[in-house]
C-alpha positions as CSV (number, residue, x, y, z in Angstrom):
1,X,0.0,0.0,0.0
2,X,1.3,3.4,-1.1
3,X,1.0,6.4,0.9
4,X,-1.4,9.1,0.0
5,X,1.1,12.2,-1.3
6,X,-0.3,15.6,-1.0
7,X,-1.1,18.1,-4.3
8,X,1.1,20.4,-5.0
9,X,-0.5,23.3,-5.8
10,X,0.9,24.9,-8.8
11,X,2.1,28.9,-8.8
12,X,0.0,30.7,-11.5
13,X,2.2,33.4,-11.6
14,X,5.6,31.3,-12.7
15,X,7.8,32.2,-10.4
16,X,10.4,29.7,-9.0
17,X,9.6,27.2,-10.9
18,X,12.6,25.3,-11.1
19,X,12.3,25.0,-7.5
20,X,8.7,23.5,-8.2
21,X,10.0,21.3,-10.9
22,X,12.8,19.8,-8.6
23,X,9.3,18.9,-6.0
24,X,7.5,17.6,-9.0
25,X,10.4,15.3,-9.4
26,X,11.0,14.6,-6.0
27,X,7.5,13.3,-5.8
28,X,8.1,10.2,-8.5
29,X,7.1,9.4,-12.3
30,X,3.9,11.1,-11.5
31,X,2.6,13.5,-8.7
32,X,-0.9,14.9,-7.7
33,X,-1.3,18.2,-8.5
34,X,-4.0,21.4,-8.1
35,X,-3.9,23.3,-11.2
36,X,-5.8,26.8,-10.8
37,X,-8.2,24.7,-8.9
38,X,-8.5,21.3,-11.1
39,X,-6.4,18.7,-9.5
40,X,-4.1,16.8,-11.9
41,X,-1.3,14.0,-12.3
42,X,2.0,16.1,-13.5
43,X,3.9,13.6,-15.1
44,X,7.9,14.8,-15.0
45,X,9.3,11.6,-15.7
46,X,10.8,11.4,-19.3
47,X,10.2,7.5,-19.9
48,X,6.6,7.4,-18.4
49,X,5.7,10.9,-19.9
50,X,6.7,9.5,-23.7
51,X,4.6,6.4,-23.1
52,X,1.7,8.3,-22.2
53,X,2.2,10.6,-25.1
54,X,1.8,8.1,-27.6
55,X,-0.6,5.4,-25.3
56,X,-4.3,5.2,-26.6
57,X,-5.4,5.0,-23.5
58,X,-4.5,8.8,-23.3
59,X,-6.8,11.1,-24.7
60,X,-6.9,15.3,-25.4
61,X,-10.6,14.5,-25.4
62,X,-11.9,16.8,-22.5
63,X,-15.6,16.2,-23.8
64,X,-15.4,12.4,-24.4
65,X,-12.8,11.4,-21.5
66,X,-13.0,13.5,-18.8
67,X,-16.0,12.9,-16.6
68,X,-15.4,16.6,-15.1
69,X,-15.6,18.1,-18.1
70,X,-19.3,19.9,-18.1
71,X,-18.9,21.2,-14.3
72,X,-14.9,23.1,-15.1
73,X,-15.5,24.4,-18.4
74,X,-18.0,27.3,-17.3
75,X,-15.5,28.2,-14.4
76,X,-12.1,27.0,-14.7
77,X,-9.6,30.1,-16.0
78,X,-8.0,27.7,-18.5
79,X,-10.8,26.3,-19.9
80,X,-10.2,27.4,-23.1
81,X,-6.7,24.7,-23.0
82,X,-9.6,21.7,-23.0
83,X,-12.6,23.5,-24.5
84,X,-11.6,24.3,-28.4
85,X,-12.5,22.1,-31.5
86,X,-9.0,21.5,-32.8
87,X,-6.1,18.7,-33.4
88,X,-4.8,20.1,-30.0
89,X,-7.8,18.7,-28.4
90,X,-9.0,15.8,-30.9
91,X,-8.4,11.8,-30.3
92,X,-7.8,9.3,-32.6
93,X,-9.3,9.8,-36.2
94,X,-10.4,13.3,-35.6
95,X,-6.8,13.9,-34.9
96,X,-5.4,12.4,-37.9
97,X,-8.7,14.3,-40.0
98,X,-7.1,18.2,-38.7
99,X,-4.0,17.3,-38.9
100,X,-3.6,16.3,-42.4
101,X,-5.3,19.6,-43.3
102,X,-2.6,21.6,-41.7
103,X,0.8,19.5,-42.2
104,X,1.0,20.8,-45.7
105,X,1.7,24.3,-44.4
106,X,4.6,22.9,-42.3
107,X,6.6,20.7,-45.1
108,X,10.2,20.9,-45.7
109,X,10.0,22.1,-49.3
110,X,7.4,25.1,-47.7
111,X,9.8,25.6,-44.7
112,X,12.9,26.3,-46.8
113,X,10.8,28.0,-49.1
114,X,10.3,30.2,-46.0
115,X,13.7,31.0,-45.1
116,X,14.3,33.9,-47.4
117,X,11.6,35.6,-46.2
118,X,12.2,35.2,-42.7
119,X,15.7,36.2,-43.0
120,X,14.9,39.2,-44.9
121,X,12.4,39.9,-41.5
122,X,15.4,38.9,-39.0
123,X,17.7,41.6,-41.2
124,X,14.9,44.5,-40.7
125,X,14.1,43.9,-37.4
126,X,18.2,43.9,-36.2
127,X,18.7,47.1,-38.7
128,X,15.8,48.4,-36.6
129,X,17.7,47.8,-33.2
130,X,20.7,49.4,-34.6
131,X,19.3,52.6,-35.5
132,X,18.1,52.9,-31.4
133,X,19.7,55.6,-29.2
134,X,23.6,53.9,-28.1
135,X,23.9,53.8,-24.8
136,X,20.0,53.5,-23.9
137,X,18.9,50.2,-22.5
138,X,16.6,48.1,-25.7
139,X,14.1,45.6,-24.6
140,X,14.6,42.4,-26.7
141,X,11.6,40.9,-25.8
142,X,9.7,43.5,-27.2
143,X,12.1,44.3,-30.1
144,X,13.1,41.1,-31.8
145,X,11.7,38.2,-29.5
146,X,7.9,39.7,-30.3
147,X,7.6,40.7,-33.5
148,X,9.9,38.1,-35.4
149,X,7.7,35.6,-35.0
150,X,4.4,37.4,-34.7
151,X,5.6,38.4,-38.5
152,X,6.4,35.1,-39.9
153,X,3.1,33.7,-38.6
154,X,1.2,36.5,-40.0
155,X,3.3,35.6,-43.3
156,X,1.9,32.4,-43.1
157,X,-1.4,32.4,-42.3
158,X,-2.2,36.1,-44.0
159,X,-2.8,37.9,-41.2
160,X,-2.8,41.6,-42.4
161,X,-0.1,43.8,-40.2
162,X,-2.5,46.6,-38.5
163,X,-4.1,43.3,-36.9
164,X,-1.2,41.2,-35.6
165,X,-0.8,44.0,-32.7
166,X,-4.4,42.6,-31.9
167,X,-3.7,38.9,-31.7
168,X,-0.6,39.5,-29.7
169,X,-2.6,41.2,-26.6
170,X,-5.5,38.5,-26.8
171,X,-2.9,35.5,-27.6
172,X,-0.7,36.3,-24.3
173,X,-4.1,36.8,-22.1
174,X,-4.7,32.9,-23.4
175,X,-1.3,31.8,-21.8
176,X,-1.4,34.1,-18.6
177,X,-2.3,32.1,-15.6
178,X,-3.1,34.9,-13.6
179,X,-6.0,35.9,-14.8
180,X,-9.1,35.0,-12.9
181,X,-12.7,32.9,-14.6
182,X,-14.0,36.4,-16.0
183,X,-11.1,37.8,-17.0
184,X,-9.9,34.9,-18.7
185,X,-13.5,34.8,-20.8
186,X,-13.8,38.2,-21.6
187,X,-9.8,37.5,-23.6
188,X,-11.6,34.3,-25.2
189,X,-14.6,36.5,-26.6
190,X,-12.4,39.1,-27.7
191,X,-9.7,36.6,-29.3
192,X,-12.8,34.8,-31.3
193,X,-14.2,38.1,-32.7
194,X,-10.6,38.9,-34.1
195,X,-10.5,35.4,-35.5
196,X,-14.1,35.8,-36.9
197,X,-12.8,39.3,-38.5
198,X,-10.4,37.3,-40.1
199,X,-12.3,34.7,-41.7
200,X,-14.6,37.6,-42.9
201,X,-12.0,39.2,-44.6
202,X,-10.5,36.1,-46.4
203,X,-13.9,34.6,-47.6
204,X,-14.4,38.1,-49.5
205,X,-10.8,38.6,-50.8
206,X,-8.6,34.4,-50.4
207,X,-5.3,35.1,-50.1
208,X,-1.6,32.6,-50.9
209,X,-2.1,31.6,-47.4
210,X,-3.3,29.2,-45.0
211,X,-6.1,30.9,-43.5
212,X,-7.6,31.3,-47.0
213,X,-6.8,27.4,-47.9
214,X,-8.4,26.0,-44.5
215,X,-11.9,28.3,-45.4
216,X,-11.8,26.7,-48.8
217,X,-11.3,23.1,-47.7
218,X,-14.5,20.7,-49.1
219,X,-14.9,17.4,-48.1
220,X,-12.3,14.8,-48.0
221,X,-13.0,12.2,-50.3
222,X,-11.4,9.5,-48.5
223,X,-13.7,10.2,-45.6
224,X,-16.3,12.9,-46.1
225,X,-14.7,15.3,-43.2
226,X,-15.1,18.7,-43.4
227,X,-13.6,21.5,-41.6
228,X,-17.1,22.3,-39.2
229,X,-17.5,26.4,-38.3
230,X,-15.8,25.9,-34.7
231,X,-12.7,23.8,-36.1
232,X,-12.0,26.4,-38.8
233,X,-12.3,28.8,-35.8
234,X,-10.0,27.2,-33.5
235,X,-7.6,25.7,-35.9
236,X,-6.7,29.1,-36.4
237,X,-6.6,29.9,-33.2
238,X,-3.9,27.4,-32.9
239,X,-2.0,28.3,-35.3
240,X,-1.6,31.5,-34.4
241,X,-1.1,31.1,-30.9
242,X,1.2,28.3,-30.9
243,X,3.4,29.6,-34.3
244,X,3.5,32.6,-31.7
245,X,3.7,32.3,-28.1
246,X,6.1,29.8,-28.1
247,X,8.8,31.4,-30.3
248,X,9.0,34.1,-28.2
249,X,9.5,32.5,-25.1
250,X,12.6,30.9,-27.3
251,X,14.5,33.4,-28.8
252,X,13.7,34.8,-25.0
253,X,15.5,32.5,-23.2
254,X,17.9,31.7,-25.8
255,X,19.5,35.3,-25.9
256,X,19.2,35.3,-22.1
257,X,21.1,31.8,-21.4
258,X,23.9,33.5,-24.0
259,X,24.4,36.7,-22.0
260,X,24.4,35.0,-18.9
261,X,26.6,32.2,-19.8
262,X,29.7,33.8,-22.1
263,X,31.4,30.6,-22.6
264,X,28.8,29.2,-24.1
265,X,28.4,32.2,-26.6
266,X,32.3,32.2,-26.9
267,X,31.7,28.1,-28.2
268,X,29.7,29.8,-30.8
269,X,31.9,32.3,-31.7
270,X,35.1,30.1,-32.0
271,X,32.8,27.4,-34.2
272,X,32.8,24.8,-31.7
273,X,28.8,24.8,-32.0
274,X,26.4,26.1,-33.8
275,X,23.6,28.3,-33.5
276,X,21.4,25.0,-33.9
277,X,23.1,23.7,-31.0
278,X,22.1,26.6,-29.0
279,X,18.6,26.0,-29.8
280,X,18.3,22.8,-28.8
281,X,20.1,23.0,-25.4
282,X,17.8,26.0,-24.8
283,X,14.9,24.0,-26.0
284,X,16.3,21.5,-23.4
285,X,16.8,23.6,-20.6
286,X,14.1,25.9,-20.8
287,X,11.2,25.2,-22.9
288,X,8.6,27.4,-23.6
289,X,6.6,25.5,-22.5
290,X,6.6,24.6,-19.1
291,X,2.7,22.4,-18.4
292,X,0.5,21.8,-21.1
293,X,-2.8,20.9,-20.1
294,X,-4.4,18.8,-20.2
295,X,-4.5,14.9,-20.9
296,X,-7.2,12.4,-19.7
297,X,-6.8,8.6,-19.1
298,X,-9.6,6.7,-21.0
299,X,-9.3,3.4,-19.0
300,X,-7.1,2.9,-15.3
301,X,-3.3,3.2,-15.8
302,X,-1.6,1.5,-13.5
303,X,1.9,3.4,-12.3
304,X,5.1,1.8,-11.4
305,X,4.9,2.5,-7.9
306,X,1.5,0.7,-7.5
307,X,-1.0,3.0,-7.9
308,X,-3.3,4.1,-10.5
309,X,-4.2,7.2,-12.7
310,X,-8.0,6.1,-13.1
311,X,-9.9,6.6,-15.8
312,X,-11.2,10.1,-16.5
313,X,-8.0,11.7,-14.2
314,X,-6.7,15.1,-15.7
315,X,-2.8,14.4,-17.0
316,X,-0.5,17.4,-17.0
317,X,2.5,17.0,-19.4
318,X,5.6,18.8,-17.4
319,X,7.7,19.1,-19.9
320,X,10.7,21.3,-18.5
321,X,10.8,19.4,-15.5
322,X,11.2,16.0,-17.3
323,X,13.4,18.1,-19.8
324,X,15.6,18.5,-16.6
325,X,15.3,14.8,-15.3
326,X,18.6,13.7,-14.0
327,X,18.0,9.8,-15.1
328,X,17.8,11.4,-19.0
329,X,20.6,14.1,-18.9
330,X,23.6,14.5,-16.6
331,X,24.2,17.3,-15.1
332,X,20.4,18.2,-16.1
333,X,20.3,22.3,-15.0
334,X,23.5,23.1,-16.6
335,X,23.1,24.4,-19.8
336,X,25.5,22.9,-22.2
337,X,25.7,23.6,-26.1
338,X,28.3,20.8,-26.1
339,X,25.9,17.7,-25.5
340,X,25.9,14.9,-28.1
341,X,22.3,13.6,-26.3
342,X,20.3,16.4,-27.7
343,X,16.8,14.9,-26.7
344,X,13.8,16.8,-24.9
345,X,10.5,17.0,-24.8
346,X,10.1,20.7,-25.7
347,X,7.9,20.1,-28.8
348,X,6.0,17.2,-27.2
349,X,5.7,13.7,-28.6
350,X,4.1,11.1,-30.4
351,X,0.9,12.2,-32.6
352,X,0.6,15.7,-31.1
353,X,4.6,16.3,-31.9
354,X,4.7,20.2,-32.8
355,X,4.1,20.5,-36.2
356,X,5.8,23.9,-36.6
357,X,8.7,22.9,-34.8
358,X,11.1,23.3,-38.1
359,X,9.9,26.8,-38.4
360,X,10.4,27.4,-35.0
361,X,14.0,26.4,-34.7
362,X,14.7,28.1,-37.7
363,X,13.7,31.6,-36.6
364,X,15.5,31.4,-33.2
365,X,18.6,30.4,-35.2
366,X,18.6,32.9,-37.4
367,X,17.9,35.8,-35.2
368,X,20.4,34.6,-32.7
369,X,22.8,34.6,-35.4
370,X,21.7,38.4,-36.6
371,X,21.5,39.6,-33.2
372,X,24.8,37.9,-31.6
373,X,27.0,39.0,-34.8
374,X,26.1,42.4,-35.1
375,X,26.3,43.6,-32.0
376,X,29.3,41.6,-30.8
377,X,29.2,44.0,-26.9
378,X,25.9,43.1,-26.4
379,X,25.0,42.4,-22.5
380,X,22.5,42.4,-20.2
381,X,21.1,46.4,-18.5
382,X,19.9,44.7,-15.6
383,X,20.6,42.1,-13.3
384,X,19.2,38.6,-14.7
385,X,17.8,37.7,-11.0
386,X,15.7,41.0,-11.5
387,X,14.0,39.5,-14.6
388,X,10.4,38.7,-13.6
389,X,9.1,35.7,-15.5
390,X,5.8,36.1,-17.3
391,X,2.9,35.6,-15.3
392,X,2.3,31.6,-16.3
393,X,2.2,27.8,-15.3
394,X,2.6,27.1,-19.1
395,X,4.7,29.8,-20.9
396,X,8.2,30.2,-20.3
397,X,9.9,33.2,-20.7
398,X,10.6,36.7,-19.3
399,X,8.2,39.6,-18.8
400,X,11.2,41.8,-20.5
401,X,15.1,41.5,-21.9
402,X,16.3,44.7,-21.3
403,X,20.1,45.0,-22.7
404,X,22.6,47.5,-24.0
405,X,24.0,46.7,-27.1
406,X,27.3,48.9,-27.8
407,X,30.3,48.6,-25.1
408,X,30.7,51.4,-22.8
């Protein structure tokens, strides 16, 4: 017989979390948890995470698997995480239906095809920096690690440019933790009218984008699926948020890891890594995403220490803190540009494996590159332990970057 652990409740507002990770950890493979109020298993174990990744007996169902469902969704802050009509949230053949619709847009051959562009968008947004007062603290969070990839994803899916401004607000309220049940409604309605603006405006004038080509999808032949109102709706929301948030939060912690750790960014410099190698460890060490709710099992699951996740329990995938595991990486919470095991969990796993992930990693590199080579000086204004993190379970990154970029 195991004993009962307590739940840990989970800080909405982010901060020490690698303090709460190490707990997570300390608690086993799998750990009770409260999340804003909806009490979870957090899974931080790397080996039992991936097998519940790709197990069918875990589901992103909320409104076929989890039992709760009906009673959280009118008052739980995040219940827009379980709530939308998308492949973030489908099981089984609906997944595989949205997904094939959108992996098209995330090829290789469209990916590289990409790169010009978004260089030509890195070039512009660094020439931008340099044209700044010398001398005067610059806020790279709001400079480059915003609006690089808010511009790419508004390349991709045709978002026009007076409206990205408008997604950026409503996308951050969806990831901040702090907000209460109202709040956190009122950003829904407002982010679905934008969306619905959008749709609008691309049904009367289609676009070379993938906003336009997701509002003309027909039915599939091989199965009759079509695209329904709310799954248009909310696959764009995904896109857009996810091609977003999370890029930020990288280039974010990526320039912050390399002006707090100079031998790592001297590595660089001599060519002992690369800029991909940067992106990976930093993907490793800290993810921009930290929790992603939520999972549910459909049947028991029994655990290695003897008890069970029963069917219809919430799963939380902690990715940073199984990221840091130390049974997967050693010295775990170093960060190291240098390691040949280049494996995490940053992107997810299995079916649900981020399908923009290319993209991503492409942009962080090639801004890290811009940023790092022309402004070779460049250091931190304030003290890194005086960074507050942004006010989130899930995201990962810093509320601002402030650095000067000229010596003296």
């Amino acid at each position: 017989m195991t004993t009962q652990q307590p739940v840990l409740v989970l800080d909405p507002t982010g901060a020490g979390h690698h303090a709460e990770h190490r707990a997570l950890r300390a608690g086993g493979p799998a750990t009770r948890v409260d999340v804003l109020g909806v009490q979870a298993w957090s899974i931080s174990d790397p080996a039992l995470l991936k097998h519940l990744l790709t197990s069918p007996d875990v589901s992103k169902d909320a409104r076929a698997h989890w039992p709760a469902f009906g009673e959280v969704v009118g008052t739980w802050p995040l219940a827009l995480w379980v709530a939308v009509e998308n492949m973030f949230t489908a099981y089984g053949q609906g997944h595989r239906k949205l997904r094939r619709l959108v992996a098209p847009a995330f090829s290789a051959r469209r990916i590289a095809a990409m790169r010009p562009a978004v260089e030509t968008m890195v070039t512009a947004l660094v020439d931008r920096l340099a044209t700044l007062p010398a001398g005067e603290p610059v806020d790279l969070r709001q400079e480059l690690a915003y609006p690089l990839p808010i511009a790419v994803i508004g390349h991709l899916m045709g978002v026009p440019e007076e409206r990205r401004d408008g997604f950026r607000a409503l996308v951050d309220g969806v990831f901040d933790t702090t907000l209460d049940q109202a709040e956190a409604q009122d950003n829904t309605a407002r982010l679905y009218g934008v969306l619905d603006q959008l749709i609008a405006a691309k049904r009367a004038t289609p676009g070379d984008d993938m906003t336009s080509l997701l509002i003309a999808a027909r039915d599939d032949e091989e199965d009759g699926a079509r695209l329904s109102p709310a799954e248009l709706r909310d696959t764009l929301l995904l896109m857009i948020s996810a091609g977003y948030e999370t890029t930020v939060n990288v280039i974010d912690q990526a320039a912050h890891t390399l002006l707090t750790h100079p031998d790592q960014l001297e590595l660089v410099r001599k060519g002992e890594v690369s800029w991909e190698d940067v992106v990976e460890e930093t993907l490793r060490h800290e993810p921009a995403v930290k929790h992603l709710p939520l999972r549910f099992a459909v049947t028991d699951i029994p655990l290695p220490d003897g008890r069970t996740i029963a069917r219809g329990d919430a799963i939380l995938a902690s990715y940073a803190a199984a990221n840091r595991h130390p049974d997967w990486h050693r010295d775990a919470d170093t960060f190291d540009a240098t390691r040949t095991v280049k494996e995490h969990l940053a992107f997810g796993h299995g079916v649900h494996f981020c399908l923009g992930a290319p993209l991503a990693r492409m942009e962080v590199a090639l801004a890290l590159e811009s940023l790092f080579g022309r402004f070779p000086d460049i250091r931190l204004a304030d003290p890194a332990e005086e960074l507050p993190p942004v006010p989130s379970l899930i995201s990962n990154g810093h509320q601002r970057l402030p650095v000067l970029l000229h010596a003296g």
